[in-house]
C-alpha positions in Angstrom: -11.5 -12.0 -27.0 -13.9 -10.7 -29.3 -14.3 -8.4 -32.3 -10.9 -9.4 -33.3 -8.8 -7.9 -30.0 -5.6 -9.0 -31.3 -4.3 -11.5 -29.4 -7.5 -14.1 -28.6 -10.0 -13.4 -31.6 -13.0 -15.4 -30.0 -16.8 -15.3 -29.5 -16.9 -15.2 -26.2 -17.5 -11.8 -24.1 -14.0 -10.1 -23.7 -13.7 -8.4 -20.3 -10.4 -6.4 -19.5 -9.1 -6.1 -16.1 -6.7 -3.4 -15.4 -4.5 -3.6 -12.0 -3.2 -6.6 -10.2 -3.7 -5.5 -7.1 -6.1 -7.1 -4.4 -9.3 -6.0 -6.4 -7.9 -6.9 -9.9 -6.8 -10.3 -8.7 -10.2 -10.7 -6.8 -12.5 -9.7 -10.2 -10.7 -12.1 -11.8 -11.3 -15.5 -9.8 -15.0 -14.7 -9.6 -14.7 -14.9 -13.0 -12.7 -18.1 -13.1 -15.8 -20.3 -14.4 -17.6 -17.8 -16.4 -17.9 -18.3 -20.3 -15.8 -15.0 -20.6 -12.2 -14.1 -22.1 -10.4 -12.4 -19.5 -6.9 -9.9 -20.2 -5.6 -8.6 -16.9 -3.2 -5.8 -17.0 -0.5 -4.2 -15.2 2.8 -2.1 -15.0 4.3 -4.9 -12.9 4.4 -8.6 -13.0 3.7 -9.1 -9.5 1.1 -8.7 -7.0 2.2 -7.1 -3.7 0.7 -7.2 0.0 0.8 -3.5 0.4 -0.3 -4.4 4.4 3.0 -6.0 5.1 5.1 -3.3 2.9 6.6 -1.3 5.9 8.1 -5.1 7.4 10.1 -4.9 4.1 11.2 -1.1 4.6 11.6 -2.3 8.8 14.1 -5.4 7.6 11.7 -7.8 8.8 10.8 -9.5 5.7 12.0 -9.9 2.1 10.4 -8.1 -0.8 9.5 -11.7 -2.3 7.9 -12.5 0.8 5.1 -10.1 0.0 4.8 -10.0 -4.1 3.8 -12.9 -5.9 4.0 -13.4 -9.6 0.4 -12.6 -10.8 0.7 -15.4 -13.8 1.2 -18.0 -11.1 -1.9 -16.6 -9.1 -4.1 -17.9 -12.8 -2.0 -20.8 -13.8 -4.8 -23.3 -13.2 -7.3 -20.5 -14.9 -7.6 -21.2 -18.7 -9.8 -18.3 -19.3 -7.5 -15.8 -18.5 -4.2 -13.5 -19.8 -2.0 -11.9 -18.2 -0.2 -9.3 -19.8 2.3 -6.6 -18.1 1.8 -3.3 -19.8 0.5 0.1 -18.7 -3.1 1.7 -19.3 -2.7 4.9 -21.5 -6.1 5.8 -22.3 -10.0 4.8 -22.6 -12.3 5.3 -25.3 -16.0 4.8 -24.0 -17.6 5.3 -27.3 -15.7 2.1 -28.9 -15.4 0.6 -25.6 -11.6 -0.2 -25.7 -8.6 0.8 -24.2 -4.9 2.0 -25.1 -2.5 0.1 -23.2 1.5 0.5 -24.0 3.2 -2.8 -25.7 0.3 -3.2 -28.3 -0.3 -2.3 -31.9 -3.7 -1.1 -31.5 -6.6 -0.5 -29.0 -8.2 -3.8 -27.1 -11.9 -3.7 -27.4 -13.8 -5.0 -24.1 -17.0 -6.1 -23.6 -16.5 -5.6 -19.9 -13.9 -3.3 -18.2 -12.9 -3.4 -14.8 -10.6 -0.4 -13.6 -8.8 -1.4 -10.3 -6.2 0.4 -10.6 -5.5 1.9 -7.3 -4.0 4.6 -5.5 -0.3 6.8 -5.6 1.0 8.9 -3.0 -0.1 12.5 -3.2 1.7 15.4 -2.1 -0.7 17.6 -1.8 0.2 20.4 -4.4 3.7 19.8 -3.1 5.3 17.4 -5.7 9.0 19.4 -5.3 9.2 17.1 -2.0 9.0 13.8 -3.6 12.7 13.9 -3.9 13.5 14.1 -0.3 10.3 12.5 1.7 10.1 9.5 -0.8 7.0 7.4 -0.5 5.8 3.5 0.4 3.5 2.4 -2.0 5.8 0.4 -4.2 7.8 -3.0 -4.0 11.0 -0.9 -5.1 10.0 2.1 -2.9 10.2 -0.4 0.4 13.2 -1.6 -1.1 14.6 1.9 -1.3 13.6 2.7 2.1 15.6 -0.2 4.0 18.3 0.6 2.3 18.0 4.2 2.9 17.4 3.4 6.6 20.2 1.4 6.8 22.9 3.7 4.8 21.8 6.7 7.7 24.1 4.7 10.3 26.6 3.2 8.1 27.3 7.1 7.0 27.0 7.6 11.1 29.7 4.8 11.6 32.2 6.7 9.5 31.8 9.7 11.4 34.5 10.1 14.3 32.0 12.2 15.9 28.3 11.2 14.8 26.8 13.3 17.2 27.8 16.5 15.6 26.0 15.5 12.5 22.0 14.8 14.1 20.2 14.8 11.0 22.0 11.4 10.2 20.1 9.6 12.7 16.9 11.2 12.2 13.8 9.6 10.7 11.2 11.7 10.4 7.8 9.7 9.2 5.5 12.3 8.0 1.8 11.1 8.6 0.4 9.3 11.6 -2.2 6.2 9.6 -1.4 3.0 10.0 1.9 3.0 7.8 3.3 5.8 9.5 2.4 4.7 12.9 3.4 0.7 12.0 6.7 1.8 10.7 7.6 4.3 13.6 7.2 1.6 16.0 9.2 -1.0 13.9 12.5 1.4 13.9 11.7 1.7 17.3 12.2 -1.9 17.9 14.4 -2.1 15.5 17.2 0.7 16.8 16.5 -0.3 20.1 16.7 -4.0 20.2 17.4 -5.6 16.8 20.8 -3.2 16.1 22.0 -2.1 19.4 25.3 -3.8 19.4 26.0 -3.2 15.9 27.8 0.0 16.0 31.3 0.8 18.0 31.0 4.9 17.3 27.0 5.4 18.3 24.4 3.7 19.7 21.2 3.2 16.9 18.9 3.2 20.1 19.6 7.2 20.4 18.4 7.8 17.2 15.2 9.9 16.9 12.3 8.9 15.5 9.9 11.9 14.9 6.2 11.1 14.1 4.3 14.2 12.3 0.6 14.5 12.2 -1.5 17.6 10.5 -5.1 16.3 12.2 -5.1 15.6 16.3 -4.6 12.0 17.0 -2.6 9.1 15.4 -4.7 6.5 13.8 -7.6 8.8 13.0 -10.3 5.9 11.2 -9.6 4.7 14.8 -11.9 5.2 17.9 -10.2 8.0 19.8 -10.2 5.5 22.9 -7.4 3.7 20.6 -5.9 6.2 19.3 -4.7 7.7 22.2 -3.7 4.0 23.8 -1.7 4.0 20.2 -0.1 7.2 21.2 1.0 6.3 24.3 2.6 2.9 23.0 4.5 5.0 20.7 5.6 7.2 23.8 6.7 4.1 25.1 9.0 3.2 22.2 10.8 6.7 22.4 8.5 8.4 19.3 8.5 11.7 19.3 4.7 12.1 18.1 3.6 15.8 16.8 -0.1 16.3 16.5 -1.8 19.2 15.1 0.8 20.3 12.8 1.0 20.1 8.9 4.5 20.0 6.9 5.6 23.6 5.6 8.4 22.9 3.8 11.1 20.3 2.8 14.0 20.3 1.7 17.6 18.0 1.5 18.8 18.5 4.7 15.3 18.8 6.6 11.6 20.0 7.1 9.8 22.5 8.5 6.8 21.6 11.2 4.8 23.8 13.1 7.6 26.7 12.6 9.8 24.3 14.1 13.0 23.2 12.2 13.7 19.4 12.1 17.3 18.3 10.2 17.2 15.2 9.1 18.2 13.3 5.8 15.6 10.4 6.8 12.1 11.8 5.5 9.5 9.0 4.9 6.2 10.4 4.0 2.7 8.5 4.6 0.4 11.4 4.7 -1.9 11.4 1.8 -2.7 9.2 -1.0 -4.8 10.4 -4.5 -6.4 7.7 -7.1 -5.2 7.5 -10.2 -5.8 9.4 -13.4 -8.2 7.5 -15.0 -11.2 9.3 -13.7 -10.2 12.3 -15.7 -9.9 10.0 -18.9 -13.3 9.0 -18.3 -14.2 12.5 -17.7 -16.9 11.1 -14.9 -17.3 13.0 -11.4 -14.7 12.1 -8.4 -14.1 12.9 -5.2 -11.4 15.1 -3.1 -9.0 12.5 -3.6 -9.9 11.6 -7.1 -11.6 8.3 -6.7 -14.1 7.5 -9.0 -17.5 8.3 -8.0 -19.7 4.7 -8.7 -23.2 3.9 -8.5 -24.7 0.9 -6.3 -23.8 -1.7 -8.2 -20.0 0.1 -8.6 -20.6 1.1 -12.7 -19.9 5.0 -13.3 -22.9 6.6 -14.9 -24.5 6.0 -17.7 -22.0 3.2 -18.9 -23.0 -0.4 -17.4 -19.9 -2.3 -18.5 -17.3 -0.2 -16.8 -16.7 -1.3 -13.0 -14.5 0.7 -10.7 -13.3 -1.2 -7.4 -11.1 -0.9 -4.6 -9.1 2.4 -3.8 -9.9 3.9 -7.0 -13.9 3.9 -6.2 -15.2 6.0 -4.1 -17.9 3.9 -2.4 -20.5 4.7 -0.7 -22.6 3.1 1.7 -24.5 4.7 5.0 -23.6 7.6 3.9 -20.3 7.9 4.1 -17.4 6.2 1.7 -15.8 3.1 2.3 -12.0 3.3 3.7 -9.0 2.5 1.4 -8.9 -1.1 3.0 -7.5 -4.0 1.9 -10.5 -6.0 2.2 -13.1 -3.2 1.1 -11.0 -4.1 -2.3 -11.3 -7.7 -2.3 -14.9 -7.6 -1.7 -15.8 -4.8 -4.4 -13.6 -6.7 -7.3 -15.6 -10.2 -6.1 -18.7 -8.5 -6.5 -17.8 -7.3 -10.0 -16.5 -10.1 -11.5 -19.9 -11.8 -10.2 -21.6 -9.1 -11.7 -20.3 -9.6 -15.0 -20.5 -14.0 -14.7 -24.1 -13.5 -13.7 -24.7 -10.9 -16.9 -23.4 -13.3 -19.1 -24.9 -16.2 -17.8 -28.5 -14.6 -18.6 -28.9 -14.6 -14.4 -31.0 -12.1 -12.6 -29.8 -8.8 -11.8 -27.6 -8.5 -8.4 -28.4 -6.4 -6.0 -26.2 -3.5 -4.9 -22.5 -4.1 -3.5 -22.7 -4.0 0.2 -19.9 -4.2 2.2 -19.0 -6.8 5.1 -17.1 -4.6 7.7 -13.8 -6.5 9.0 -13.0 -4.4 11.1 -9.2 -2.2 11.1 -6.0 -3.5 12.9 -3.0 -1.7 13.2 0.1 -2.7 14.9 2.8 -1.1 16.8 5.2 -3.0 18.5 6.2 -6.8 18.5 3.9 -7.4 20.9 1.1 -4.9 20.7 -1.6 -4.2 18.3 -5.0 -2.3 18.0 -8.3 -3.9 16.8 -11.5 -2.2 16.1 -14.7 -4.0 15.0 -17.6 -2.4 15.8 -18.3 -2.2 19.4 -15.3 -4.7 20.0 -12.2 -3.1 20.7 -9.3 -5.2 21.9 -5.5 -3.8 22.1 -2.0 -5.6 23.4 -1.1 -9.1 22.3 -4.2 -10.5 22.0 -4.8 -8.4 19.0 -0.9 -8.9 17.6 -2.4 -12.1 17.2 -4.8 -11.1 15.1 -3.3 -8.8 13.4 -0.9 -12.0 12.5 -3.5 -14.0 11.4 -5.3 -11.7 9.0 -2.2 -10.5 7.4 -0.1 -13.4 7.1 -2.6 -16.1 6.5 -4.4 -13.6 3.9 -1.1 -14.0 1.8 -2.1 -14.9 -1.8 0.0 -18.0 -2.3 -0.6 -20.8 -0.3 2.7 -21.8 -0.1 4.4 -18.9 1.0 2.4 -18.6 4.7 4.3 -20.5 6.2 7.7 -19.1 5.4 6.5 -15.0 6.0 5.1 -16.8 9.1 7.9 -18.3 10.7 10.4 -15.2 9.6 7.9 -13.0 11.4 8.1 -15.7 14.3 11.6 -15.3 14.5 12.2 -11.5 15.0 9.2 -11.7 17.4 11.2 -13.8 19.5 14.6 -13.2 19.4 14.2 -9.1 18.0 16.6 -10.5 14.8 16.0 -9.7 11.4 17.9 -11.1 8.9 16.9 -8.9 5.9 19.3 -5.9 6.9 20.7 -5.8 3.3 22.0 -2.6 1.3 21.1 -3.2 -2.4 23.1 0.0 -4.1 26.9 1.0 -2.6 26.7 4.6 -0.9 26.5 7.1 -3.8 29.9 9.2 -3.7 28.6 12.1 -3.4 26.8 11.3 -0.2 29.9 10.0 1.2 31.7 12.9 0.3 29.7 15.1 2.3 30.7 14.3 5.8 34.5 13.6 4.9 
């Protein structure tokens, strides 16, 4: 790195990549063969396919089966460190950053923030304790496990039924995760662990699906949303439309006026970017994305890049969704940016987006896919849904094992990932003896 960074104290232009998410990791290979020194940083040393997340918290796959080590992403990429550590702060004037686990600031040349989204609340933070989110490895983790405790605290129950809030799950927010992981318990409860118990049947649990706006799947055509819907009818979701959360609390939530008990509260309403735009002290939006210019630089300061979901993007008009690929393709357009810049190339021309379309799935063997005038539901979009997920998996190597566990539990409804990490805490236990 230049100007004596610390840790690479070279000539060459130092750019610094913060997040290892799908942007992060995509800014980085465009810059695999640039005469650059790249540092990529994040608070994890893994990459994860947040698509595939509710599988993990639906005991379908494994949380390795959807992280990846990012140093083994770049082992064949000299020009490029990994470090994990967390971003703390940004000086523009000196162009360098704070990160923790250093001695002193890390000058850049180049900085690229792709450092994502967390789940927001919305002024609500209190119910983070009992509607936990699913943005995290660890936080799908939690989830199966808390999935899975709810009947094993049923089981001990002579009477189960007298204690309904057990076997509620209550998913607050009807987007794709809400909707995909509604219709995965579904399956799950109805097929998957039917003969498990002796004292309750799983398939009589209730699955409750809460929605503030009028239709699931709302970045959907209403034509599919409402086919959605009705697939979810079809599973046994309860679906609530048209209602917003008013309270929640340990032993339930408040909807529409209406009280629901239940100790299973999974919330996928809302997420909020970062807080990086107010270090920069730049303009963002409603969600607190970073508002960029054309060629995804904030104002006035050419070597900063903001991609992915912390980048409010726009194009036609209106801002680009918090998509998976939306990511991949800003982070490959700035780490070309910055190779062409440094290569004494021509100026690029503004980032435009290359729509691929949405997919959402619901069951097994259903699935909605949008792309422009083609829509397409049922199996023939399962399929793919299947191949763009699974065959977009970052290491090579690992397709074909997330492929043929998926494979499985679409045929035979198994899932062999219905592990409790943590014993029941005692105090939980307690409460229904």
């Amino acid at each position: 790195m230049s100007r004596g960074t610390g840790y690479a104290a070279q000539s060459l232009p130092s750019v610094i990549i913060v997040g290892g998410g799908f942007a992060g990791i995509a800014a980085a290979k465009a810059l695999r063969k640039a005469p650059v020194k790249v540092l990529l940083i994040d608070k994890v040393n893994h990459s994860l396919f947040q698509p595939l997340l509710y599988e993990v918290a639906g005991a379908v796959l494994d949380g390795g089966d959807i992280a990846f080590p990012i140093r083994a992403e770049f082992r064949n990429q000299k020009n490029i460190v990994v470090a994990m550590a967390e971003l703390t702060g940004i000086d523009k004037s000196s162009k360098s950053v704070h990160v923790t686990n250093w001695p002193r600031p890390l000058v850049y040349d180049y900085l690229i923030l792709a450092t994502g989204v967390e789940v927001s609340y919305f002024g609500h933070e209190e119910w983070a304790t009992h509607a936990p989110g699913m943005k995290t490895l660890s936080e799908g983790v939690k989830l199966r496990s808390m999935i899975l405790k709810a009947f094993e605290d049923a089981e001990r129950l002579e009477d189960p039924q007298s204690h309904p809030e057990l076997t509620t799950f209550v998913l607050v927010g009807a987007g794709p995760t809400g909707c995909e992981l509604a219709g995965n318990l579904a399956e799950m409860f109805r097929y998957t662990m039917k003969s498990d118990f002796r004292r309750f049947s799983p398939e009589m649990a209730r699955i409750v699906l809460v929605e503030a706006g009028p239709r699931v799947l709302p970045m959907f055509s209403p034509e599919l949303s409402e086919k959605a819907r009705i697939k979810l009818d079809q599973l046994g979701v309860e679906v609530r439309l048209g209602h917003a959360v008013q309270q929640i609390d340990a032993e339930g939530l408040t909807v529409g006026g209406e009280r629901i008990r239940s100790r299973n509260i999974i919330w996928s309403a809302g997420v909020r970017a970062t807080t990086v735009g107010k270090w920069l002290g730049v303009g963002t939006d409603r969600l607190g994305r970073i508002k960029v210019a054309p060629d995804l630089t904030i104002p006035g300061h050419p070597s900063i890049f903001v991609v992915g979901d912390a980048a409010e993007i726009m194009q036609n008009g209106r801002a680009l969704p918090g998509l998976a690929p939306v990511a991949i393709q800003s982070g490959r357009y700035a780490g070309e940016v910055i190779a062409r810049k440094v290569a004494g190339k021509p100026v690029s021309p503004p980032f435009v987006y290359l729509d691929k379309g949405m997919l959402a799935t619901i069951s097994r063997n259903w699935a909605a896919m949008e792309l422009g005038r083609l829509k397409l539901t049922g199996p023939i979009a399962k399929l793919a849904w299947a191949f763009v997920h699974i065959f977009s998996l970052l290491q090579t190597e690992d397709r074909m094992v997330v492929f043929l566990k998926w494979f499985y539990t679409y045929l035979t409804n198994k899932r062999g990932t219905r592990l409790i990490e943590k014993p029941i805490k005692e105090e939980r236990k307690a409460a229904y003896e």
